[in-house]
C-alpha positions as a printed Julia matrix, in Angstrom:
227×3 Matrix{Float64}:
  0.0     0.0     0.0
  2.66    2.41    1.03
  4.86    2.05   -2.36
  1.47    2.75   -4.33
  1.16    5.8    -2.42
  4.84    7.06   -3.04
  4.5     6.01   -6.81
  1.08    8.17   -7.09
  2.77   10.91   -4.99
  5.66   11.06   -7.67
  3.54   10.59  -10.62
  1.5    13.52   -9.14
  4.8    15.61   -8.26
  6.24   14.82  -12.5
  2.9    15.54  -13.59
  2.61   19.19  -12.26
  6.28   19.85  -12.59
  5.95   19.06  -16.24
  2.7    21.71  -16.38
  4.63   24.03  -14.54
  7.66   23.96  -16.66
  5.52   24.27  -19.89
  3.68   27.52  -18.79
  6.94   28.98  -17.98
  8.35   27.7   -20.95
  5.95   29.1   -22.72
  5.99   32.38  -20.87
  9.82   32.45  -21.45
 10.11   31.48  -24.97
  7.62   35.33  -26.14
  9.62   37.14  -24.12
 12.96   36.32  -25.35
 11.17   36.14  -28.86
 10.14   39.62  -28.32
 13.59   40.97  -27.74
 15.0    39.48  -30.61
 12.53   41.03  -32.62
 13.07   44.27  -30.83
 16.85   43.9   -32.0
 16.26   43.67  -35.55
 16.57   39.83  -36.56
 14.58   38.0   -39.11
 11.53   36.02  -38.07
 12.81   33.1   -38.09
 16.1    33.87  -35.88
 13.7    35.44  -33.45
 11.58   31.97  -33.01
 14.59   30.25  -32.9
 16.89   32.39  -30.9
 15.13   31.39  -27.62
 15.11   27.69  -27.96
 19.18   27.74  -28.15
 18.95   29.28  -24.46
 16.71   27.54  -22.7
 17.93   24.29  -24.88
 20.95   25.0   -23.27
 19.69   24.34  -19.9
 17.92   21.29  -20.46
 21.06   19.73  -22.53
 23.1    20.42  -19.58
 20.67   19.48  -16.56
 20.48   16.42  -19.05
 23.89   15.76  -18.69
 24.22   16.58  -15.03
 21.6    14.2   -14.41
 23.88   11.06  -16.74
 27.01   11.84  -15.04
 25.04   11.36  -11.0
 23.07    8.13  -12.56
 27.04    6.98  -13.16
 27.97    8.21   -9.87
 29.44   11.46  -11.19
 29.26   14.96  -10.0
 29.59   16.34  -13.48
 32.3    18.54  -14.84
 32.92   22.25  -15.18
 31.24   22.5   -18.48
 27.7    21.06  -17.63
 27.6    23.23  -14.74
 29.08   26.36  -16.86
 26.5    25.83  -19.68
 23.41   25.51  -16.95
 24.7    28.74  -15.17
 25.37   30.58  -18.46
 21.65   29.32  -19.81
 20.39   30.69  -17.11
 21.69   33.85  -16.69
 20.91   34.52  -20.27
 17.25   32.94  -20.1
 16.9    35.82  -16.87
 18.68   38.64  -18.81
 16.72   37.94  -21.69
 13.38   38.01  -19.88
 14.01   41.35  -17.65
 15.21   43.22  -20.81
 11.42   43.25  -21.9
 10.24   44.49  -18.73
  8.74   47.93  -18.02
 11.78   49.76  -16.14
 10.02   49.1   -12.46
 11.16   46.71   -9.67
  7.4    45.16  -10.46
  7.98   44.73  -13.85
 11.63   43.55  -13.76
 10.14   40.63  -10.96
  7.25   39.9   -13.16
  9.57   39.19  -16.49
 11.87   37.76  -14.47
  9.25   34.72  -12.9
  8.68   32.87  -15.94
 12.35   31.78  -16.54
 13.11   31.61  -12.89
  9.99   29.04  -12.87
 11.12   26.9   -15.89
 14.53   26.57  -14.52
 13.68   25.75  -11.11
 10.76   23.13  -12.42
 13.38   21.72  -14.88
 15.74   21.02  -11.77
 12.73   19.54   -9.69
 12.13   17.3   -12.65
 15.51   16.11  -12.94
 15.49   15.4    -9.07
 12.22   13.37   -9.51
 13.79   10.89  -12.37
 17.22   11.07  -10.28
 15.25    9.66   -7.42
 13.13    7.32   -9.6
 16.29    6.0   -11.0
 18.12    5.36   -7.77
 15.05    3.38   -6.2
 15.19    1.07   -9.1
 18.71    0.08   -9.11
 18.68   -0.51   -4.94
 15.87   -2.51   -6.0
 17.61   -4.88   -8.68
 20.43   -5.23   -6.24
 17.68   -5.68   -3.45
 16.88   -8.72   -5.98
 20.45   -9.56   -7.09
 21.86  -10.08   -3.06
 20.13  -13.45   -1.43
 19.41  -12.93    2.03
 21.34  -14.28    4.82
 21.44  -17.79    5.31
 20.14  -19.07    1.95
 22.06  -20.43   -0.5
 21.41  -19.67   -4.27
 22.54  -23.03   -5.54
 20.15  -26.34   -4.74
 22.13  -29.59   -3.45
 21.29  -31.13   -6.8
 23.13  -28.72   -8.58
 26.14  -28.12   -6.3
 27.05  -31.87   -6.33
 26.73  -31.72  -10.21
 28.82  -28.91  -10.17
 31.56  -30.34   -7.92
 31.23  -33.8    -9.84
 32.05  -31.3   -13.31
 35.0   -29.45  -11.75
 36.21  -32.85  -10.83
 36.32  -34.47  -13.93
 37.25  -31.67  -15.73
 40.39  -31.45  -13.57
 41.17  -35.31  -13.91
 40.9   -34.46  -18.02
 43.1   -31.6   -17.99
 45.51  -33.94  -15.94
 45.51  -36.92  -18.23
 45.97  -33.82  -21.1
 48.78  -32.71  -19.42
 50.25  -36.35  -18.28
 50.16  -37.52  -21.82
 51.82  -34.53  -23.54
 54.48  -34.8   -21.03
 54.98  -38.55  -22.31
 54.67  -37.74  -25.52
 57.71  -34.45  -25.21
 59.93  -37.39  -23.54
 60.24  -39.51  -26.33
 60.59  -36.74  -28.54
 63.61  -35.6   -26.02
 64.5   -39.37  -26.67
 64.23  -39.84  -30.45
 66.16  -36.26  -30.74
 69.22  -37.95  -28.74
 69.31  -41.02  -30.55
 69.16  -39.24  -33.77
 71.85  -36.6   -33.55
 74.04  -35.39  -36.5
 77.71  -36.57  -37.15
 78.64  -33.17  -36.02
 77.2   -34.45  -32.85
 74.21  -31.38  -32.86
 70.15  -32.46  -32.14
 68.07  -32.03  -34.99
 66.12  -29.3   -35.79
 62.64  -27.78  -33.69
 61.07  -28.6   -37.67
 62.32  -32.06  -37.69
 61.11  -32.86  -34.54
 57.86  -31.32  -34.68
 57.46  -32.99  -38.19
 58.2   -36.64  -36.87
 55.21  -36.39  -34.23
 52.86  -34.1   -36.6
 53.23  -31.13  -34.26
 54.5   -27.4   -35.72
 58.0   -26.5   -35.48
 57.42  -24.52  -32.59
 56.48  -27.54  -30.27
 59.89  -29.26  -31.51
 61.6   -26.17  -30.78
 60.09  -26.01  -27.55
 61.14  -29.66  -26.58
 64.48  -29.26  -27.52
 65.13  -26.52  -25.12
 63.22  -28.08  -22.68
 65.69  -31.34  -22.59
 68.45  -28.98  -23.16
 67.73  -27.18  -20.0
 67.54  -30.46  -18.39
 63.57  -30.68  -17.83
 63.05  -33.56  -19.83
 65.44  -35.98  -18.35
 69.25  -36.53  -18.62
């Protein structure tokens, strides 16, 4: 009962931060419109104009908000972008204002609003976020006591690792054997010169690559294979 009252309460909470954010947005966007017009640009640089600076603050709240999910704080140039966004999206808005203290507040509210919702909105899916991944590793972590494995499976498993280790034993047993006599063959067959054959002649004589000959004649050499 509880968590269906928390998700209704955020759902609620995204729901009117969204509205809030678009009437501000809105608010915002025909001011800064208006100056540009003011200013002497083309129509459509003035509709244009103010989507750069308030994009600007949602591509770097954006990012702000990646970099925490990743267990960042962010860099200097999210945070530069979001403060220079926002002092432009302010400056923007009081420069249409009637030259009063009211007037400058009034301009001033709708960008102040869409920032601030923008922020509470990235808080909301930052929080969101965070209580889903405690609760996949809620899910991941077995409690206490319990084992994730059943008997069943834990003896098969021990019974695999077992005879997977006697395999790579026998593998290992009979390539040794099979190096020995090649250490052998390569003694009994030496030139008149008295030198071993070659790592390609004995790798050819037991089908194996001139490196494994090579490799068994400085093994014996080095005295691993015997006297």
């Amino acid at each position: 009962m509880t968590g269906r009252v928390d998700r209704w309460i955020r759902r609620t909470t995204v729901g009117c931060v969204t509205l809030l954010a678009a009437i501000a947005g809105t608010v915002s966007y025909l001011h800064m419109h208006l100056l540009v017009e003011l200013h002497g640009q083309p129509g459509w640089v003035a509709a244009l104009t103010p989507l750069s600076v308030d994009g600007m603050i949602v591509a770097a709240s954006t990012t702000l908000l990646a970099d925490s999910r990743g267990g960042g704080r962010g860099g200097f140039l999210p945070w530069g972008l979001l403060a220079a966004g926002s002092v432009a999206s302010l400056a923007a808005n009081v420069a249409v204002a009637e030259p009063t203290a009211t007037g400058r507040v009034i301009a001033a509210w709708p960008s102040f609003a869409l920032i601030a919702s923008y922020e509470l909105l990235m808080r909301q899916v930052r929080h969101a976020a965070e209580a889903a991944s405690s609760r996949r590793r809620s899910a991941r972590t077995p409690r206490l006591g319990t084992s994730t494995a059943t008997p069943a499976a834990s003896d098969a498993t021990t019974v695999k690792w077992s005879r997977d280790r006697t395999s790579a034993t026998r593998r290992r047993s009979a390539g040794r054997e099979v190096q020995l006599d090649a250490w052998r063959w390569a003694r009994d067959n030496r030139a008149e010169d008295g030198s071993l054959p070659s790592g390609k002649d004995i790798g050819r004589k037991y089908g194996r690559h001139e490196r494994w000959g090579r490799l068994v004649k400085r093994s014996g050499l080095a005295g691993e294979l015997g006297a």
